[in-house]
C-alpha positions in Angstrom: 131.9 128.0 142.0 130.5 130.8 139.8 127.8 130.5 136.9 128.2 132.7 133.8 126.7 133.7 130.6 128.6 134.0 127.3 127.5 135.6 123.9 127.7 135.8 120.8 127.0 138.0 117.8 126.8 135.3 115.3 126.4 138.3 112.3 128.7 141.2 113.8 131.3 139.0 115.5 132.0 135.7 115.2 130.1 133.3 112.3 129.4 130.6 114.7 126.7 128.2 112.8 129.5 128.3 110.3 132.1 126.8 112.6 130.0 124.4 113.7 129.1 123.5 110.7 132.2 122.9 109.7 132.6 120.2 112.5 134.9 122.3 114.5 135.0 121.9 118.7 134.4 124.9 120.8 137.0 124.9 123.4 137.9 128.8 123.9 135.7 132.0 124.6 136.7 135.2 124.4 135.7 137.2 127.4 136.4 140.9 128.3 135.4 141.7 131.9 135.4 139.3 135.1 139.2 138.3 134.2 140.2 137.5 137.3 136.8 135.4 138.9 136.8 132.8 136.4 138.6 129.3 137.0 137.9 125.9 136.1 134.9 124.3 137.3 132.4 127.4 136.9 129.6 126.5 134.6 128.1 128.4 132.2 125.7 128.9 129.4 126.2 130.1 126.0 123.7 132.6 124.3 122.9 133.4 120.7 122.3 137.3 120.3 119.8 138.1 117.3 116.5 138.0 115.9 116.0 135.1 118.1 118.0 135.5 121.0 118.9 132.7 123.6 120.5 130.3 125.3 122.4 127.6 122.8 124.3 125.1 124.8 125.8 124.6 128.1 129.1 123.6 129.4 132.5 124.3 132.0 135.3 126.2 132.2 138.6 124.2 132.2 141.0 126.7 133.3 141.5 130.4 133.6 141.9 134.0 131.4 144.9 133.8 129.5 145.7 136.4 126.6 146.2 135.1 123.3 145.5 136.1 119.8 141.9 133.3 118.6 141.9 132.3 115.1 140.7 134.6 112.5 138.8 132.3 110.0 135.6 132.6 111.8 135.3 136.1 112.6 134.1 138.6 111.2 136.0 141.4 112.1 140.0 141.0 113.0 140.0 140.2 116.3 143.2 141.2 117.6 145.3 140.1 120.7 142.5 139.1 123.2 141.5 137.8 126.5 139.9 134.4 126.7 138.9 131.3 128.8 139.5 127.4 128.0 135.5 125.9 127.9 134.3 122.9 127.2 130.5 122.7 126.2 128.5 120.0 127.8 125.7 120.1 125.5 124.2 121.5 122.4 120.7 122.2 122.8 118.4 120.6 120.2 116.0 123.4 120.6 117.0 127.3 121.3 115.7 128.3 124.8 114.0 131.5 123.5 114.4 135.0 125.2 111.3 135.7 126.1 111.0 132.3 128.2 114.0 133.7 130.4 112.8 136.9 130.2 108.7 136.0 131.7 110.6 134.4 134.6 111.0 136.7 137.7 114.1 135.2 138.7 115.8 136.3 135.6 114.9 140.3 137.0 117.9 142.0 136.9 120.1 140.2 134.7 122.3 141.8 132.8 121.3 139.7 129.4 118.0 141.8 129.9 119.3 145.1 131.3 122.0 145.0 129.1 122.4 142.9 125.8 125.2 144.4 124.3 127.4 143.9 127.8 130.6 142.8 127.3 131.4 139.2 128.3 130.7 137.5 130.6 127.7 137.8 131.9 127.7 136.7 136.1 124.5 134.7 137.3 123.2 134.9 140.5 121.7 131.9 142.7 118.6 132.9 141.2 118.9 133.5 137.4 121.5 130.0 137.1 118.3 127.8 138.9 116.0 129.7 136.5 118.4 128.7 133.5 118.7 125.3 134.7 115.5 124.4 135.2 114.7 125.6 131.6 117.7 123.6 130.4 116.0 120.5 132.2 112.5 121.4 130.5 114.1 122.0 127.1 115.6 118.5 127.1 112.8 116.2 128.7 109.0 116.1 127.5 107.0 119.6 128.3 105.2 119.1 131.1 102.0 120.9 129.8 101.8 118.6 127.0 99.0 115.8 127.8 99.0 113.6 124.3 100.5 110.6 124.1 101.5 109.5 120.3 98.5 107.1 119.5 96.0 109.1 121.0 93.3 110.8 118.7 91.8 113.9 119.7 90.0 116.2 117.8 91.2 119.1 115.8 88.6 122.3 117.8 90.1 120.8 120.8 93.5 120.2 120.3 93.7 124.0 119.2 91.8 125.1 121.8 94.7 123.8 124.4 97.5 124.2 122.8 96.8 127.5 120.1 97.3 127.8 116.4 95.2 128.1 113.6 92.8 125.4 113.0 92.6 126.2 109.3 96.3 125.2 108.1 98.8 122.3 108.1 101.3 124.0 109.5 100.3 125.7 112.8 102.5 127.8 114.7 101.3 128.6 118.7 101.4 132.1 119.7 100.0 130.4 123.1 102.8 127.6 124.3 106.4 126.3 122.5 104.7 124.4 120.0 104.0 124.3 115.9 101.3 121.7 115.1 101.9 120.1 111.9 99.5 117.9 110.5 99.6 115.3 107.5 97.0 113.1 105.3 98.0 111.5 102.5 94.4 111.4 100.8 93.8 115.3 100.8 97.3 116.3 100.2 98.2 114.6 97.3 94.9 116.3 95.5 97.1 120.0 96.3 100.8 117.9 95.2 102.1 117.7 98.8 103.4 114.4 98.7 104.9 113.2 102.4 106.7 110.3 102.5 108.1 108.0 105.0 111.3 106.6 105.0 112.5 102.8 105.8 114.7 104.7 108.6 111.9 106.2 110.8 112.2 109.8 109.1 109.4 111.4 107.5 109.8 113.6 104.5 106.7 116.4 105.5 106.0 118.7 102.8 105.7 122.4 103.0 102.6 124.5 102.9 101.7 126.9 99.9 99.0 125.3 97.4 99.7 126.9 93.9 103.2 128.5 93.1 106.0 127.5 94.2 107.0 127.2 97.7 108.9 129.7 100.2 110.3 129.8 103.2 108.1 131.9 104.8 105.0 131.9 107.2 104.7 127.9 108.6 107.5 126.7 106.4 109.9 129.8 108.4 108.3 128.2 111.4 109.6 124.6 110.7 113.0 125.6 109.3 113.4 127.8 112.6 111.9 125.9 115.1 115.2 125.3 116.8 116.0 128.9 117.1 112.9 129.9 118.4 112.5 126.7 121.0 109.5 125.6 119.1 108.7 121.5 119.3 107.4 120.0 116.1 104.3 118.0 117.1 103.3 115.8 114.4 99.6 115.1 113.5 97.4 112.7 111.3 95.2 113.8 110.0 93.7 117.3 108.7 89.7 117.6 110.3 87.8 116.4 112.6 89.5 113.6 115.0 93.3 113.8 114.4 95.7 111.3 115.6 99.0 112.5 117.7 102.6 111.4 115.9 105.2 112.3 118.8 107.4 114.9 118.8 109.7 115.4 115.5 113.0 117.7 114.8 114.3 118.6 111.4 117.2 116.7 110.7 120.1 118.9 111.5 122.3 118.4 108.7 120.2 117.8 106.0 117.0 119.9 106.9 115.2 120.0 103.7 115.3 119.5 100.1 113.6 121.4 97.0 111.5 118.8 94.9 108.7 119.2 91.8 105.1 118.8 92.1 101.8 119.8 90.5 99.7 122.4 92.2 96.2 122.3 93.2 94.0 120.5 90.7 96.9 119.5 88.5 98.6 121.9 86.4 102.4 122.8 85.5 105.1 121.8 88.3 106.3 124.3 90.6 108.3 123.7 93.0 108.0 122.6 96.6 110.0 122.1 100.1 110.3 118.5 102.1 111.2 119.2 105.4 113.4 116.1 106.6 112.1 115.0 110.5 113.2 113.0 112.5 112.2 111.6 115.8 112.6 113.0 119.2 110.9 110.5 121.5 107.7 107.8 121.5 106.9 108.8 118.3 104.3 105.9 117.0 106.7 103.7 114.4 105.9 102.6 110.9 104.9 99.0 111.6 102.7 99.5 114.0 100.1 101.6 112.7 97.1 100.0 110.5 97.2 100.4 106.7 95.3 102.6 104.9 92.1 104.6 105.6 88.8 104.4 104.3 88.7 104.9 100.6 88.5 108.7 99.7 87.1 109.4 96.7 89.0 111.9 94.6 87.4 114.6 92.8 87.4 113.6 89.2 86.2 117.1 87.2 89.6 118.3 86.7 90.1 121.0 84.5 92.3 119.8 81.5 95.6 121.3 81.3 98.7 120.2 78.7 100.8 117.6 79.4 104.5 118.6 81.1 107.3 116.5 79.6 109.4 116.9 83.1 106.1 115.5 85.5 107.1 113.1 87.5 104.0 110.8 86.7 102.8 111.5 83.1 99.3 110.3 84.6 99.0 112.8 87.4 98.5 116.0 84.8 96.0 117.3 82.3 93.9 114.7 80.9 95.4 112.1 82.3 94.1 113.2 85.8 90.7 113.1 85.3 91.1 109.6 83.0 93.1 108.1 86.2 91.0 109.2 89.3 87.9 107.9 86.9 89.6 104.8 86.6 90.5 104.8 90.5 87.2 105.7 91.7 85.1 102.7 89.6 87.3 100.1 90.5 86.7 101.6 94.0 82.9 100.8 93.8 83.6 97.5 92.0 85.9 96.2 95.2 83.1 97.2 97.3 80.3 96.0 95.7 82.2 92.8 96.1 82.4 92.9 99.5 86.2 93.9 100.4 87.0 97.3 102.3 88.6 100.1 99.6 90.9 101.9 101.1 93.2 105.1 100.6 96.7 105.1 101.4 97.2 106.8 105.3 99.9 108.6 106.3 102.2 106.1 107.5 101.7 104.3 104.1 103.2 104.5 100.6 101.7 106.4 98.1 99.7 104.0 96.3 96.1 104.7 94.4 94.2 101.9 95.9 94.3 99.3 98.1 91.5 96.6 99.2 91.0 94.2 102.0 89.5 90.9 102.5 87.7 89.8 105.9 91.2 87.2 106.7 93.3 90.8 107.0 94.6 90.0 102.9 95.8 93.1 101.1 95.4 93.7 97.7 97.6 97.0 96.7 96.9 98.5 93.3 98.4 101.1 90.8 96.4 102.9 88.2 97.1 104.4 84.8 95.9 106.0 82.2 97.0 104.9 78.6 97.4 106.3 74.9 99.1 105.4 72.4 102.1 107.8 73.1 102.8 106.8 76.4 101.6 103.2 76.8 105.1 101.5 77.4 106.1 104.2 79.9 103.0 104.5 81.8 103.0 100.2 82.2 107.0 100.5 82.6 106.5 103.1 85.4 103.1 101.6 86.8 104.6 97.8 87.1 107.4 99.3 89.0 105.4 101.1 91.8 103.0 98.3 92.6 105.7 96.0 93.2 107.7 98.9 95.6 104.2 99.4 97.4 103.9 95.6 97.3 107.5 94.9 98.9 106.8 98.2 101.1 103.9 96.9 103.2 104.4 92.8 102.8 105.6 92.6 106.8 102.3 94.6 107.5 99.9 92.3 106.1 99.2 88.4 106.2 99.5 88.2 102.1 99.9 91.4 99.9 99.0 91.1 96.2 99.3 93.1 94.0 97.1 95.1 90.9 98.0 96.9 87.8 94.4 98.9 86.6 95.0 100.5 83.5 92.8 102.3 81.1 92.3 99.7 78.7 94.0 96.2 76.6 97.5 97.1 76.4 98.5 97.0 72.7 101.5 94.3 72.6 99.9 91.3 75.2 103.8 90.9 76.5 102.9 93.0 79.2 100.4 90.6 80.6 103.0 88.0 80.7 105.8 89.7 82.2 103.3 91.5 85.1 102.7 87.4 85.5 106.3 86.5 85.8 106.6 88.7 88.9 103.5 88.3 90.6 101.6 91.1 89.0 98.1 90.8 88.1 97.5 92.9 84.8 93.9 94.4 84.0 91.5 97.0 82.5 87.9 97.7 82.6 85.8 94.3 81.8 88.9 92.3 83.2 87.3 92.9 87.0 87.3 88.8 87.7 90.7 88.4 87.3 91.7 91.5 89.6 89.4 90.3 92.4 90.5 86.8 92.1 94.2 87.5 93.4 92.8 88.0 96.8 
């Protein structure tokens, strides 16, 4: 039984991301040398030619060369009347097994991949170069074996780096040292720059990409992410962004829906520009939802923000301009007035929604709170918007807490009192500066 290596020219030859895309089965190959040594039951290995070259699934022949004339749609040049083998592919890789992995293996020496990457198909394999390609196959689909965090542990930031590479100074951290991009997360510090990660109800995590003012590209650590596949990168996940950061598991980008374009403000508020949201999605022992505590210690946002005008398209009229300043204000006092009474303030962590403020009694109680800003020109949407986040944040996290109340601060008396009595009806506790008593009692 013989081992081979077919390839493909996915921009000069055949478009084949497109016809997989397109949910179509691989069961031919095209093959000009070798006719008469293939027959069912060899294996083989298929490899992506390119910018980032390498190995891209696995599978078996099912028969032998027969001449025939493939389907046109997908390539890119009229193919004629050609040779070809019936295959069936085993496996898709979920990550590319890059070029230069083969290629720094001494086993590979020789191989015509390497000698010759423009050969014609197929490529034979010796003993040698098929054990080297199927022990990377095995690696590529298991847990690395150099990698020593489990999800759950903390380590901190100078030494994670100093094991596994990267750059200690961004979120996203591609390693020129080992098959790894670190990515890290931290809800407190990233909504101040308008990266806004969220989880999701199903497991996956919404990570947004780097790029502080402007809006984003795919380039540098976002290229990284959106590639990481090709180039046989694992996405390690991280919470946290100094000191002691806590290991999320191992992520992938979700394969058919692999980002989205949203709005945000940049860095110390400002117009909206736009920015990416990678999707992930889990790969293995990746720390759930539930289990991880809520919030983090109360970080106290930076209220000297340099007015800017309003933007009729923000998402939240209170995260802009004057409205910034008047809200993290408002944030920050009732911040000091929870602790002076005792309870723990807290900031919202990663694996928590996105809510301003949240407080904790010494049973384990949760208080959750949403803060606006009001004037007299968007009173009835800031109340309308605000009384419908706390109760979201208040459903999101009520299996993660004994009792979850929940808080609507705002900047002062609203000007019709029917909003006290409909936050009532649904549980809502409505108040403003001077109105601390009855925010504290609801604990």
């Amino acid at each position: 039984m013989a081992a081979w290596l077919l390839t493909c020219n996915p921009s000069g030859v055949f478009d084949l991301p497109r016809f997989r895309d397109e949910g179509n089965e691989l069961t031919s190959w095209t093959i000009s040398q070798h006719k008469r040594d293939v027959s069912a039951g060899d294996q083989f290995v298929l490899w992506m030619s390119g910018t980032n070259a390498g190995v891209v699934a696995y599978g078996h022949l099912t028969g032998e060369a027969a001449r025939g004339r493939p389907d046109a749609a997908y390539w890119l040049t009229d193919p004629g009347e050609r040779d070809y083998v019936p295959i069936e592919v085993d496996q898709w890789l979920d990550r590319r097994i890059p070029k230069s992995q083969l290629a720094a293996d001494p086993r590979m020496s020789g191989a015509t991949i390497l000698t010759m990457p423009g050969g014609r198909n197929p490529h034979r394999l010796n003993d040698a170069q098929w054990e080297a390609i199927r022990e990377a196959l095995n690696s590529a689909q298991e847990e690395d074996p150099g990698w020593t965090l489990n999800p759950g542990g903390g380590i901190r930031r100078v030494e994670l780096h100093a094991q596994f590479g990267g750059s200690s100074q961004n979120g996203i951290s591609p390693s020129a040292t080992t098959n790894n991009i670190l990515i890290f997360t931290a809800a407190s510090s990233g909504h101040q720059h308008g990266y806004f990660d969220v989880w999701n109800e199903d497991g996956t995590f919404h990570y947004t990409g780097e790029g502080q003012t402007g809006d984003q590209r795919m380039v540098r650590g976002n290229k990284a992410i959106l590639e990481h596949r090709e180039t046989g990168k694992r996405l390690r996940l991280f919470d946290g962004a100094r000191g002691t950061v806590r290991y999320l598991g191992e992520w992938t980008l979700d394969p058919d829906h692999p980002y989205s374009e949203h709005q945000a403000p940049a860095t110390g508020g400002g117009d909206l520009r736009k920015v990416i949201r990678f999707h992930l999605v889990p790969v293995r022992a990746t720390i759930s939802v539930p289990e991880v505590a809520i919030g983090q210690d109360y970080v106290t946002p930076d209220e000297s923000i340099r007015p800017t005008p309003a933007t009729p398209s923000a998402p939240d009229p209170d995260l802009v301009g004057r409205n910034l300043s008047t809200h993290r204000r408002l944030q920050n006092e009732l911040a000091r007035h929870a602790q002076n009474r005792g309870f723990t303030a807290l900031s919202p962590d990663v694996s928590d929604p996105n809510f301003d403020l949240a407080w904790r009694d010494a049973e384990g109680g949760l208080t959750v709170c949403e803060v606006k800003s009001l004037t007299p020109a968007n009173e009835a949407r800031q109340l309308r918007a605000g009384l419908g986040q706390v109760l979201d944040y208040q459903d999101q996290l009520s299996d993660r807490a004994p009792t979850v109340s929940a808080v609507l601060w705002v900047e002062r008396e609203p000007s019709e009192l029917r909003w006290i009595t409909l936050c009532r009806r649904v549980g809502v506790t409505l108040a403003w500066p001077s109105q601390e008593d009855s925010a504290f009692q609801m604990v």
